[in-house]
PDB file of the backbone (N, CA, C, O) and the ligand in Angstrom, with CONECT records:
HET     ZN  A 101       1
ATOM      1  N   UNK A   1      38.550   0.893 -38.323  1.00  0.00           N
ATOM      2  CA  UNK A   1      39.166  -0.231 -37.613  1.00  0.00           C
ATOM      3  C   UNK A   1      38.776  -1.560 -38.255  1.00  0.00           C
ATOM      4  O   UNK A   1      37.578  -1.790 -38.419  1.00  0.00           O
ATOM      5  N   UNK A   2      39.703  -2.459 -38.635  1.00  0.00           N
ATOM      6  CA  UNK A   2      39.254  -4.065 -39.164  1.00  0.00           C
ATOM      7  C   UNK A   2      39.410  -4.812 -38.045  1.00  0.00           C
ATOM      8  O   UNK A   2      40.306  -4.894 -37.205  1.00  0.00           O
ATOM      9  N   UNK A   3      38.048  -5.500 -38.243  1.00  0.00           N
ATOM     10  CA  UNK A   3      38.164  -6.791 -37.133  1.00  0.00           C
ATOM     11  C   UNK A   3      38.596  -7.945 -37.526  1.00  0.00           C
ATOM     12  O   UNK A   3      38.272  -8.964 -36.916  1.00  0.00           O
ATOM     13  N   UNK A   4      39.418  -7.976 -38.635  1.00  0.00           N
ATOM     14  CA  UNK A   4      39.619  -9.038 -39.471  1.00  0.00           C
ATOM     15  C   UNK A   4      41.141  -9.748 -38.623  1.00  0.00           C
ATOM     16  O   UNK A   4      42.154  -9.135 -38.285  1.00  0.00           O
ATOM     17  N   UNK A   5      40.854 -11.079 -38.477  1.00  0.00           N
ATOM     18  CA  UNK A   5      42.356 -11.148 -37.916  1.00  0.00           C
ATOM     19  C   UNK A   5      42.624 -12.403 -38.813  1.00  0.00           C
ATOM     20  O   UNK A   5      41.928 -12.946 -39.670  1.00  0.00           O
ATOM     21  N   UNK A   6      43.943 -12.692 -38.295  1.00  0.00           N
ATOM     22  CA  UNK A   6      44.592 -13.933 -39.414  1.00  0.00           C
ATOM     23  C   UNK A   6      45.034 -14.729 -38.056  1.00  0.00           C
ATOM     24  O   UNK A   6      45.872 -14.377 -37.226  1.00  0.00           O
ATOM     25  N   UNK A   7      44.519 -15.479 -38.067  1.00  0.00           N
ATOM     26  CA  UNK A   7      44.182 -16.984 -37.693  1.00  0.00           C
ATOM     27  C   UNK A   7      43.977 -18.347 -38.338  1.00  0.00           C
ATOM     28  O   UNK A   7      43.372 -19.304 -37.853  1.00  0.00           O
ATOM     29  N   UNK A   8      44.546 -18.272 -39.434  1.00  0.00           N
ATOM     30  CA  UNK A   8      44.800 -19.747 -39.844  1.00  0.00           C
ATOM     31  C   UNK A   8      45.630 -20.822 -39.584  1.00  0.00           C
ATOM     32  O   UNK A   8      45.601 -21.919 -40.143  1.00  0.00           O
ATOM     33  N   UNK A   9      46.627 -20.320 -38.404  1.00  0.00           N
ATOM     34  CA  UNK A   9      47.258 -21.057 -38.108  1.00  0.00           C
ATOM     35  C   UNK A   9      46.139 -21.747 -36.822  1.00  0.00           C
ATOM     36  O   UNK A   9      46.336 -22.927 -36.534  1.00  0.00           O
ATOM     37  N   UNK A  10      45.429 -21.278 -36.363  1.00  0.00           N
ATOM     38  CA  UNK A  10      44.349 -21.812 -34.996  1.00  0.00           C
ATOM     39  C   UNK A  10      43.487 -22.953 -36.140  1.00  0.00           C
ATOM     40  O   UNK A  10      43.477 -24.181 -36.060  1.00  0.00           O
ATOM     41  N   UNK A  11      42.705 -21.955 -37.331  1.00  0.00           N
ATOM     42  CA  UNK A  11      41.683 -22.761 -38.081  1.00  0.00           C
ATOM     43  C   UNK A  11      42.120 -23.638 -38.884  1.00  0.00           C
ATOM     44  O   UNK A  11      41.353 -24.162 -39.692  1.00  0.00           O
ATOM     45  N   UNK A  12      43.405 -23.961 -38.820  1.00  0.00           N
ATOM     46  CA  UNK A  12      43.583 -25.373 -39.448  1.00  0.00           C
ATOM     47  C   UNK A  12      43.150 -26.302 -39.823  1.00  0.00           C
ATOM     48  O   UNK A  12      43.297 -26.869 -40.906  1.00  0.00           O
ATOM     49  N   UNK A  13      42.181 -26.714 -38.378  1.00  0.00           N
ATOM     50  CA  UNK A  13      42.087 -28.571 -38.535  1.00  0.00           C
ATOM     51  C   UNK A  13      40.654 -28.343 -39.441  1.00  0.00           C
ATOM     52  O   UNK A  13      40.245 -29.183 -40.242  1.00  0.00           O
ATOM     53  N   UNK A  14      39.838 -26.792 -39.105  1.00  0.00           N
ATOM     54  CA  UNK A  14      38.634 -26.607 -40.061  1.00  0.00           C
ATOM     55  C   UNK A  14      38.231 -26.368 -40.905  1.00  0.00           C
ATOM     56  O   UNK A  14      37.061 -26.449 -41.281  1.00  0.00           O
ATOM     57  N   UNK A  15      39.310 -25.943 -41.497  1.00  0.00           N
ATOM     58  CA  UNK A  15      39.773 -25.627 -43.102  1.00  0.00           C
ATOM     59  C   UNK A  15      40.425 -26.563 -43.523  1.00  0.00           C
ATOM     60  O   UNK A  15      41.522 -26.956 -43.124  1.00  0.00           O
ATOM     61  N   UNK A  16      39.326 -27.248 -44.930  1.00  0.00           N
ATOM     62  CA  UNK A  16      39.678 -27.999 -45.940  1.00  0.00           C
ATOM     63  C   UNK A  16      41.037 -27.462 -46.667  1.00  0.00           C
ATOM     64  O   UNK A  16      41.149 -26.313 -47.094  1.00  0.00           O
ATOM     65  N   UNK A  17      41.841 -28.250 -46.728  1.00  0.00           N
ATOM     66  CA  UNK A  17      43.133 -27.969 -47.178  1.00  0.00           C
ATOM     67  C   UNK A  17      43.028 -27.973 -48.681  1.00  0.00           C
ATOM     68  O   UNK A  17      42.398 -28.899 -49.193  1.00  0.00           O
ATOM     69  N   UNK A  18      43.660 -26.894 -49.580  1.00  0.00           N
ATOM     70  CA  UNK A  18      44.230 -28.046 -51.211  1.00  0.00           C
ATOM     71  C   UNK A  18      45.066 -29.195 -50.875  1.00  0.00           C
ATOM     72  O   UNK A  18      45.687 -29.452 -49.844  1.00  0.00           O
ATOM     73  N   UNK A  19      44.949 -29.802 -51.926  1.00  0.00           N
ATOM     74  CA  UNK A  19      45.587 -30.823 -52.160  1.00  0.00           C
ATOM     75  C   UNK A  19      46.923 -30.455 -52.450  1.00  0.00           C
ATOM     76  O   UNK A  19      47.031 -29.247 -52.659  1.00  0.00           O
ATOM     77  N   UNK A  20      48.264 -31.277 -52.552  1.00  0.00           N
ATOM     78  CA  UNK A  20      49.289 -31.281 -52.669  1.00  0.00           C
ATOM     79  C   UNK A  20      49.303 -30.872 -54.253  1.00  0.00           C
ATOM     80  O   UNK A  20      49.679 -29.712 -54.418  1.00  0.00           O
ATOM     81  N   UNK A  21      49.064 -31.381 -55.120  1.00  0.00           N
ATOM     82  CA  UNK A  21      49.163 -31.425 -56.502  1.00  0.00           C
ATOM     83  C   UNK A  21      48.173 -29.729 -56.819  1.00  0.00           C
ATOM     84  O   UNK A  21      48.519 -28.901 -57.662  1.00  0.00           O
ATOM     85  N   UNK A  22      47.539 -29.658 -56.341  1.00  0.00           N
ATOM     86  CA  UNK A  22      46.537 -28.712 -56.375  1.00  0.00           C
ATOM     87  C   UNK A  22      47.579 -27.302 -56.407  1.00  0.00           C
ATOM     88  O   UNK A  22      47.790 -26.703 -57.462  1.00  0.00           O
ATOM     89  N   UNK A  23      48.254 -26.831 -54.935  1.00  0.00           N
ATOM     90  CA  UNK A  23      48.765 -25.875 -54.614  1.00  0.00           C
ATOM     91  C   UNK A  23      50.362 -26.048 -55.723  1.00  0.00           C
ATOM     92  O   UNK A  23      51.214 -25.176 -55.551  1.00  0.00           O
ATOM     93  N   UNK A  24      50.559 -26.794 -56.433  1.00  0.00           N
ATOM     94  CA  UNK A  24      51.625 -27.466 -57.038  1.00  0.00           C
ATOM     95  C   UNK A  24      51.607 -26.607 -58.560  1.00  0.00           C
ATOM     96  O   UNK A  24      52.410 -25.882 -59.148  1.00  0.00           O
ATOM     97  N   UNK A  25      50.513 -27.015 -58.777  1.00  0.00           N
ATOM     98  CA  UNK A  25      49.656 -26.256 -59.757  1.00  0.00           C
ATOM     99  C   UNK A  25      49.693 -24.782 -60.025  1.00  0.00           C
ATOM    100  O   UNK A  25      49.987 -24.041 -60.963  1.00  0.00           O
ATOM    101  N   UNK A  26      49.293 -24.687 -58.862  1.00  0.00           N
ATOM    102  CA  UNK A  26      49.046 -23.132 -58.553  1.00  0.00           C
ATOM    103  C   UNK A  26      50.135 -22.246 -58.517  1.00  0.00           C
ATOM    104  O   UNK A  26      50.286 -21.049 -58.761  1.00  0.00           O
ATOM    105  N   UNK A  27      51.092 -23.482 -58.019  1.00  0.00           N
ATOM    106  CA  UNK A  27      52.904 -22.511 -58.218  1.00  0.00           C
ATOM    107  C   UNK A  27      53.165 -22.393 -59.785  1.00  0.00           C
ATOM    108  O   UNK A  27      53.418 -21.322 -60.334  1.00  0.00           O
ATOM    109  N   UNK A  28      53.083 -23.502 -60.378  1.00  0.00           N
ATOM    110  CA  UNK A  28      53.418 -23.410 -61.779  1.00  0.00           C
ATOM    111  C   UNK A  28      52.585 -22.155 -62.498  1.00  0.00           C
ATOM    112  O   UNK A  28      53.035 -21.418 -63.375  1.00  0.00           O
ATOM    113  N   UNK A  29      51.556 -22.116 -62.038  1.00  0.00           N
ATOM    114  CA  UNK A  29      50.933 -21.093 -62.844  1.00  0.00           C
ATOM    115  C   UNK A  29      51.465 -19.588 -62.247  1.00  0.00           C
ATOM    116  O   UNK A  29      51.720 -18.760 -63.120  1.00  0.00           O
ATOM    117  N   UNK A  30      51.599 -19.289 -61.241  1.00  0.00           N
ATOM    118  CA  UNK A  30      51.930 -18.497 -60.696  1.00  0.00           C
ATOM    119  C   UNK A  30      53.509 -17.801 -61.649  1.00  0.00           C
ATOM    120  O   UNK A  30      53.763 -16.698 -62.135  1.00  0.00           O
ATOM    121  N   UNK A  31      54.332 -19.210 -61.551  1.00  0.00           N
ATOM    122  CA  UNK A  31      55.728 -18.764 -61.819  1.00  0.00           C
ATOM    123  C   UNK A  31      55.269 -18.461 -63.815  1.00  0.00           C
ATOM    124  O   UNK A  31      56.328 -18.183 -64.378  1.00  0.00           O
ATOM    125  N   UNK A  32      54.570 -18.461 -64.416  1.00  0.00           N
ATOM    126  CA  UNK A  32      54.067 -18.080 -65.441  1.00  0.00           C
ATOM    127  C   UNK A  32      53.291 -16.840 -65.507  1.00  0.00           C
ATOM    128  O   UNK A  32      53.328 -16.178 -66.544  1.00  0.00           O
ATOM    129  N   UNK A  33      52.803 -16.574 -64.808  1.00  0.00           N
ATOM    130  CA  UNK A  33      51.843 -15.588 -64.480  1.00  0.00           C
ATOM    131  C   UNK A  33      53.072 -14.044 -64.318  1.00  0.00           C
ATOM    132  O   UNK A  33      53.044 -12.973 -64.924  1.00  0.00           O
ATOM    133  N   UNK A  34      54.206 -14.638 -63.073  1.00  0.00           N
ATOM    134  CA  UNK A  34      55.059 -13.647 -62.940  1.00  0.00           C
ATOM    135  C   UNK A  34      55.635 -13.659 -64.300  1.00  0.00           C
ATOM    136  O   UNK A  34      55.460 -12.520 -64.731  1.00  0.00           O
ATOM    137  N   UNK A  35      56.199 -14.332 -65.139  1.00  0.00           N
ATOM    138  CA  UNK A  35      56.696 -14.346 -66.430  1.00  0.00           C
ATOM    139  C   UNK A  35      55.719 -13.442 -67.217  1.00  0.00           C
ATOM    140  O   UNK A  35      56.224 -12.711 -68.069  1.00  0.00           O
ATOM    141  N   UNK A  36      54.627 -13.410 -67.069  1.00  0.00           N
ATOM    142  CA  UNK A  36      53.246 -12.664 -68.257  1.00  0.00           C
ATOM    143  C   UNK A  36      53.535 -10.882 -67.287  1.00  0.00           C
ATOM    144  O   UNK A  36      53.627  -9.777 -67.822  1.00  0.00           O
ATOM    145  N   UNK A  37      53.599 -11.161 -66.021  1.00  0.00           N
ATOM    146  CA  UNK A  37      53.691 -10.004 -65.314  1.00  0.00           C
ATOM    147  C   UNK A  37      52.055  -9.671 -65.053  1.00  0.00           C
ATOM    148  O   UNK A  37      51.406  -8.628 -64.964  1.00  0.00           O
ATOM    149  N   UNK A  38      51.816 -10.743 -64.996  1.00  0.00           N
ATOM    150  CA  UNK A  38      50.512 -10.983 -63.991  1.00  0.00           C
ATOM    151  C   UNK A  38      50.728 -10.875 -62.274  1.00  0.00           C
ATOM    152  O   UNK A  38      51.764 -10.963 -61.615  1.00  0.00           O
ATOM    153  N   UNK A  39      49.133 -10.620 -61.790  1.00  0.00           N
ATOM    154  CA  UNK A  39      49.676 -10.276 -60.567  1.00  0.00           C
ATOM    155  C   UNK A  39      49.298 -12.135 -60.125  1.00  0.00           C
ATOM    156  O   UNK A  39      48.451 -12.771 -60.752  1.00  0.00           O
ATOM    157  N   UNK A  40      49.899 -12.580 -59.268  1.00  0.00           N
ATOM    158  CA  UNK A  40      49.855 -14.389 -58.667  1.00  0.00           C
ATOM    159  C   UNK A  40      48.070 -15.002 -58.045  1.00  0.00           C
ATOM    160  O   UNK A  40      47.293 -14.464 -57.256  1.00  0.00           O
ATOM    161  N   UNK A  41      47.974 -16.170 -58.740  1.00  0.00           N
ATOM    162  CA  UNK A  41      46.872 -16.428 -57.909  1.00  0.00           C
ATOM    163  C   UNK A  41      46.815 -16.449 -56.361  1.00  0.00           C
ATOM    164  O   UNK A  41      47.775 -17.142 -56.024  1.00  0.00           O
ATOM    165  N   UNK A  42      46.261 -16.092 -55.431  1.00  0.00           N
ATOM    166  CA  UNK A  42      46.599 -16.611 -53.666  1.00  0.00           C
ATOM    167  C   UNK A  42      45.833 -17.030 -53.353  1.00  0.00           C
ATOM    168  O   UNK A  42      44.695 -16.591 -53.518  1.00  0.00           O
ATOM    169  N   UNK A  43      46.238 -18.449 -52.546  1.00  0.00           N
ATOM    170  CA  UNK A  43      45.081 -19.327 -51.958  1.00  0.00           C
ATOM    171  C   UNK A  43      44.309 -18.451 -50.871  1.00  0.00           C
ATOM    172  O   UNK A  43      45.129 -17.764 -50.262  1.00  0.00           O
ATOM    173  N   UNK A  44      43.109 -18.265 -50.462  1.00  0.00           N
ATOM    174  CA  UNK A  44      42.402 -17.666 -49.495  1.00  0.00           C
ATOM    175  C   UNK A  44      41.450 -18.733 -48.974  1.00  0.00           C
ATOM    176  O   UNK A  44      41.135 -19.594 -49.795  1.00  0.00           O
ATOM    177  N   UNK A  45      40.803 -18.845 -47.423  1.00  0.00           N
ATOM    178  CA  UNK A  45      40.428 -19.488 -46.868  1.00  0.00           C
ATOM    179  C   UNK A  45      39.116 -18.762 -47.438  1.00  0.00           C
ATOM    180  O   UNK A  45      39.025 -17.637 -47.929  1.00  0.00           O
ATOM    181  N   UNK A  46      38.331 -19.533 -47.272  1.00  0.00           N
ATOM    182  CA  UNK A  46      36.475 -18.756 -48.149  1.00  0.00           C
ATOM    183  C   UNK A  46      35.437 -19.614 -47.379  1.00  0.00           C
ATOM    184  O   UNK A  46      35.808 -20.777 -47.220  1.00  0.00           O
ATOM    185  N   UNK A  47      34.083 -19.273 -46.807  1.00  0.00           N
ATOM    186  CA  UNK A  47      33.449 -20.102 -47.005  1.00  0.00           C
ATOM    187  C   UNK A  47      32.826 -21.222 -48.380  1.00  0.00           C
ATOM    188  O   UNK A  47      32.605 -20.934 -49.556  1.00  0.00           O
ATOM    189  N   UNK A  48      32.738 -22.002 -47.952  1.00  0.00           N
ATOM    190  CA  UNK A  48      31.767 -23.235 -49.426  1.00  0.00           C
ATOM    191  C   UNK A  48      30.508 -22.686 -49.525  1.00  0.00           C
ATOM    192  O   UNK A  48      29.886 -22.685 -48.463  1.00  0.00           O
ATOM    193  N   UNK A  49      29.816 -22.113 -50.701  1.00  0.00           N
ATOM    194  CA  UNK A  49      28.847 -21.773 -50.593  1.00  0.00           C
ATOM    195  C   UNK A  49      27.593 -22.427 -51.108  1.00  0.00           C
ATOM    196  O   UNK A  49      26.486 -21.935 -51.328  1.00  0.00           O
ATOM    197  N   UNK A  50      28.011 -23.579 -51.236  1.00  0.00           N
ATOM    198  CA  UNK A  50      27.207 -25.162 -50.942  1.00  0.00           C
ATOM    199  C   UNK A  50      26.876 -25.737 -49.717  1.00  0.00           C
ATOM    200  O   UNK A  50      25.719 -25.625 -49.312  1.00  0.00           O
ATOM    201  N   UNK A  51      27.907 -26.476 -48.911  1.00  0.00           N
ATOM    202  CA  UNK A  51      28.375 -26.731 -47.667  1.00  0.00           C
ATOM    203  C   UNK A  51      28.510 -26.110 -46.656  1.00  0.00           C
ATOM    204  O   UNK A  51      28.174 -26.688 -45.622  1.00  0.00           O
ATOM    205  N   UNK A  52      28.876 -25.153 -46.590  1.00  0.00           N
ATOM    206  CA  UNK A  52      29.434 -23.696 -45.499  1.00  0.00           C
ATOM    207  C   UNK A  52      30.466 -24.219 -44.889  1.00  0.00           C
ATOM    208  O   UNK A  52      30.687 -23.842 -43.739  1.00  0.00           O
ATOM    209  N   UNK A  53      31.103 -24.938 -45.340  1.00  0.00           N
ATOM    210  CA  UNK A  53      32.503 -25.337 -44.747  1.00  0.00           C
ATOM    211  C   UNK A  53      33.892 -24.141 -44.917  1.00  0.00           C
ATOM    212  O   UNK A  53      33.982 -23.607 -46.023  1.00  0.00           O
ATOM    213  N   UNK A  54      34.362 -23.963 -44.431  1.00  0.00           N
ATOM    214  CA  UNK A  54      35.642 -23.263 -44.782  1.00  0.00           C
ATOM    215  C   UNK A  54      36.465 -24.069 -45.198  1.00  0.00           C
ATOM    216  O   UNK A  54      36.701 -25.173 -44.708  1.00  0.00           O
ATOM    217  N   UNK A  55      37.176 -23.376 -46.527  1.00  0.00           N
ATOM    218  CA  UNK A  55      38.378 -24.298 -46.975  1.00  0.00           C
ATOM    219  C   UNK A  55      39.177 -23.132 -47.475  1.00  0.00           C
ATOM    220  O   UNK A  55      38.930 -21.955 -47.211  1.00  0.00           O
ATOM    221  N   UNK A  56      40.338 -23.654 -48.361  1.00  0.00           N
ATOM    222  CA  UNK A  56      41.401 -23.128 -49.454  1.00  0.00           C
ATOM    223  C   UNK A  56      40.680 -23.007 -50.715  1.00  0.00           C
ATOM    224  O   UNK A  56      40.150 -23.815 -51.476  1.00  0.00           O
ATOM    225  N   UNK A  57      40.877 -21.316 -50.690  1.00  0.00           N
ATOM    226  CA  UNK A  57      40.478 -21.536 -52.434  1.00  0.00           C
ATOM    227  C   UNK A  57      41.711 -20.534 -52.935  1.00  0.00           C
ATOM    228  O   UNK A  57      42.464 -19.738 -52.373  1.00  0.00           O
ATOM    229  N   UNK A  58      41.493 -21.045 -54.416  1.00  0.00           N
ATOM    230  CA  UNK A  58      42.254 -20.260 -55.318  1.00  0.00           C
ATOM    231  C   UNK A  58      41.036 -19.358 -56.046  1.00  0.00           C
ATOM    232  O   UNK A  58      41.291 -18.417 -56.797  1.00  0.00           O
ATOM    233  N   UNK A  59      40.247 -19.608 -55.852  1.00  0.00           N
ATOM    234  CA  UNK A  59      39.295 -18.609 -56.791  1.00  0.00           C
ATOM    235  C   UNK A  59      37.638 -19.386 -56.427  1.00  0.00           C
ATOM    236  O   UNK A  59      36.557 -18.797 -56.460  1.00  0.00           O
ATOM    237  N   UNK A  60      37.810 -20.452 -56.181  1.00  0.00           N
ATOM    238  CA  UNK A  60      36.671 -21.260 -56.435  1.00  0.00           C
ATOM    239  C   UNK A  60      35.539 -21.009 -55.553  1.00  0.00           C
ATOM    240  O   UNK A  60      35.830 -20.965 -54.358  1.00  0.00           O
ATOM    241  N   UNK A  61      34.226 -20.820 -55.884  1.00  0.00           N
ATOM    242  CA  UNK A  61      33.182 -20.544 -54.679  1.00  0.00           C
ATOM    243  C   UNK A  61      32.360 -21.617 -54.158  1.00  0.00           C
ATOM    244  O   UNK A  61      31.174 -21.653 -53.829  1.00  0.00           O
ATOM    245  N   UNK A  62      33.464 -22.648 -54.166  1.00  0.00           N
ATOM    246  CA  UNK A  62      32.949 -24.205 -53.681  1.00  0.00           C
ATOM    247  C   UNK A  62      33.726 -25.032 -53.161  1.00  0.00           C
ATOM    248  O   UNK A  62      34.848 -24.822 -53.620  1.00  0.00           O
ATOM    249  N   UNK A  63      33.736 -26.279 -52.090  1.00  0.00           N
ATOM    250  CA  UNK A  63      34.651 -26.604 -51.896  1.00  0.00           C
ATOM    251  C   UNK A  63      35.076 -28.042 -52.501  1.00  0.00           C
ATOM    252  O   UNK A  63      35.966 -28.730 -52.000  1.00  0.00           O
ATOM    253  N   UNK A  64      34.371 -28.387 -53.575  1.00  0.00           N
ATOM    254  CA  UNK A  64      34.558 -29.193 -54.809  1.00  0.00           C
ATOM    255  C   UNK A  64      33.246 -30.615 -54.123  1.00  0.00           C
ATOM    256  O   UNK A  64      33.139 -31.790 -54.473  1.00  0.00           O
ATOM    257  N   UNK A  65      32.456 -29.814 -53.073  1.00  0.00           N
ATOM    258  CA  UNK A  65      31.948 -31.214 -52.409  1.00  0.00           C
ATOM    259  C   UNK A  65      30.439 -31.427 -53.427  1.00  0.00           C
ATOM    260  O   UNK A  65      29.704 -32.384 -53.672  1.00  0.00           O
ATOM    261  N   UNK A  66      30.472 -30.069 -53.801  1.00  0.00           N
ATOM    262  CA  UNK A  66      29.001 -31.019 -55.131  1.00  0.00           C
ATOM    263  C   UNK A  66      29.793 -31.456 -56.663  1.00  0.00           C
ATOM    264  O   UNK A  66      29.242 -31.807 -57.707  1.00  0.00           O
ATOM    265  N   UNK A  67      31.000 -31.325 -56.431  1.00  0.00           N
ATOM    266  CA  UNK A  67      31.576 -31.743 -57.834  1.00  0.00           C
ATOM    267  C   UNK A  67      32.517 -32.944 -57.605  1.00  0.00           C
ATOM    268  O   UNK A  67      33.533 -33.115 -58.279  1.00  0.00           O
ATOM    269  N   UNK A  68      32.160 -33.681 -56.714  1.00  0.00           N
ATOM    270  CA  UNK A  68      33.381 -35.089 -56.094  1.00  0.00           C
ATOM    271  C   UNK A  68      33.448 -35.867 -57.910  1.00  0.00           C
ATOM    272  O   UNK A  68      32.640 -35.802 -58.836  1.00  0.00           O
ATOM    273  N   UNK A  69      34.718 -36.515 -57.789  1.00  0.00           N
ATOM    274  CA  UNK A  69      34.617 -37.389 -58.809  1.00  0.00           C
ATOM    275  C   UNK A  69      35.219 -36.786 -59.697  1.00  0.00           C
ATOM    276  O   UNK A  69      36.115 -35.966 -59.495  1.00  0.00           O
ATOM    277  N   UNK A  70      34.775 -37.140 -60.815  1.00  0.00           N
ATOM    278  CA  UNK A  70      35.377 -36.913 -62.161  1.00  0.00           C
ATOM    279  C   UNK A  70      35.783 -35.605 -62.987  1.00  0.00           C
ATOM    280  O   UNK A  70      35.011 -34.646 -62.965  1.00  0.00           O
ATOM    281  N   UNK A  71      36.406 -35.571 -63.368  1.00  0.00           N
ATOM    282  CA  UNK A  71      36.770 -33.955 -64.236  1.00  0.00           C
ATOM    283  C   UNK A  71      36.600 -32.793 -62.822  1.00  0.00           C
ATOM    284  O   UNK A  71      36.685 -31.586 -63.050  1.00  0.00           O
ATOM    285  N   UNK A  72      36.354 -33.315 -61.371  1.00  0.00           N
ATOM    286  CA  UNK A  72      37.100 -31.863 -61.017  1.00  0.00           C
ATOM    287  C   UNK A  72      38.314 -31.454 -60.446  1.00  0.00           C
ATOM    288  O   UNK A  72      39.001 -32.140 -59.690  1.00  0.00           O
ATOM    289  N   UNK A  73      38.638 -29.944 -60.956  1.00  0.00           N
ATOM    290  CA  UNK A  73      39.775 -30.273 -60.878  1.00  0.00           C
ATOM    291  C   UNK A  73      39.916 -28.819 -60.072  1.00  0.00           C
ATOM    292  O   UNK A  73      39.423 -27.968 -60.812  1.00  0.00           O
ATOM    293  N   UNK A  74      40.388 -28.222 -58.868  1.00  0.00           N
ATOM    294  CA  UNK A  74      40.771 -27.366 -57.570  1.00  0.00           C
ATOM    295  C   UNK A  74      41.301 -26.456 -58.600  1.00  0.00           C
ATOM    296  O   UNK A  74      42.136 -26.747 -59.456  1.00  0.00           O
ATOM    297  N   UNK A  75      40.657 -25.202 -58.399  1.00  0.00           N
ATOM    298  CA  UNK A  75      41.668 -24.308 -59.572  1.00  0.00           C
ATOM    299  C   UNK A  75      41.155 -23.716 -60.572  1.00  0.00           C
ATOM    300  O   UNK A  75      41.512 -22.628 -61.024  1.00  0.00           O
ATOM    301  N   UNK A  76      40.377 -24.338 -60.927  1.00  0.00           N
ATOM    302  CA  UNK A  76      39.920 -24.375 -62.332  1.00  0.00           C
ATOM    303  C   UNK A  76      39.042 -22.937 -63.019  1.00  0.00           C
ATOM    304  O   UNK A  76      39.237 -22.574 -64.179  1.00  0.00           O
ATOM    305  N   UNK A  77      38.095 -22.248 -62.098  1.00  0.00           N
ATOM    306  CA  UNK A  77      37.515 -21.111 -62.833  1.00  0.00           C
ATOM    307  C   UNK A  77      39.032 -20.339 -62.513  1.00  0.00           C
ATOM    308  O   UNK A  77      38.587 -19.196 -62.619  1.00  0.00           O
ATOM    309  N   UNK A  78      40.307 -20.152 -62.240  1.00  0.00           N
ATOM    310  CA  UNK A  78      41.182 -19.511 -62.445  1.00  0.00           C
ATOM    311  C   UNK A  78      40.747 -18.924 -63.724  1.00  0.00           C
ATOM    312  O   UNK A  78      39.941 -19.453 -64.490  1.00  0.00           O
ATOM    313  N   UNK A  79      41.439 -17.594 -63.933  1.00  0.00           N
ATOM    314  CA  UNK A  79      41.328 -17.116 -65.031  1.00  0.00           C
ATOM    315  C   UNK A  79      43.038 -17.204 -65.608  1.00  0.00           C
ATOM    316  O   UNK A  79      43.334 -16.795 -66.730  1.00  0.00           O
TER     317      UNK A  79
HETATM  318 ZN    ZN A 101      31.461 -27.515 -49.888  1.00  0.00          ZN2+
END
């Protein structure tokens, strides 16, 4: 039995969102990825394992809050 339920429409306001440009990204790569016949990146809600915040990740095991500023960029250890 999974106790796992999908509730992100409730955890919204507590989950750090991507950014617009971010998930934008993530399509473009995606619609390339299906072109390679790769399987698609999917955003998943994760804890921050800095912070313990819940957010959107595409892969990332952070929620970019020890990397604020410069050169980071949502996405990025993508393979
Ligand atoms: Zn964080």
């Amino acid at each position: 039995m999974s106790t796992e339920q999908q509730q992100d429409q409730k955890q919204n306001d507590k989950v750090k969102r991507l950014p617009p440009s971010v998930v934008k990204d993530i399509e473009l790569k995606n619609q390339a990825r299906k072109l390679a016949h790769l399987s698609p990146i999917s955003i998943k809600v994760r804890r921050c394992i800095t912070c313990q915040q819940m957010f959107e990740s595409a892969g990332n095991r952070n929620c970019g809050c020890n990397s604020r500023g410069t050169g980071y960029i949502a996405g990025r250890e993508i393979i």
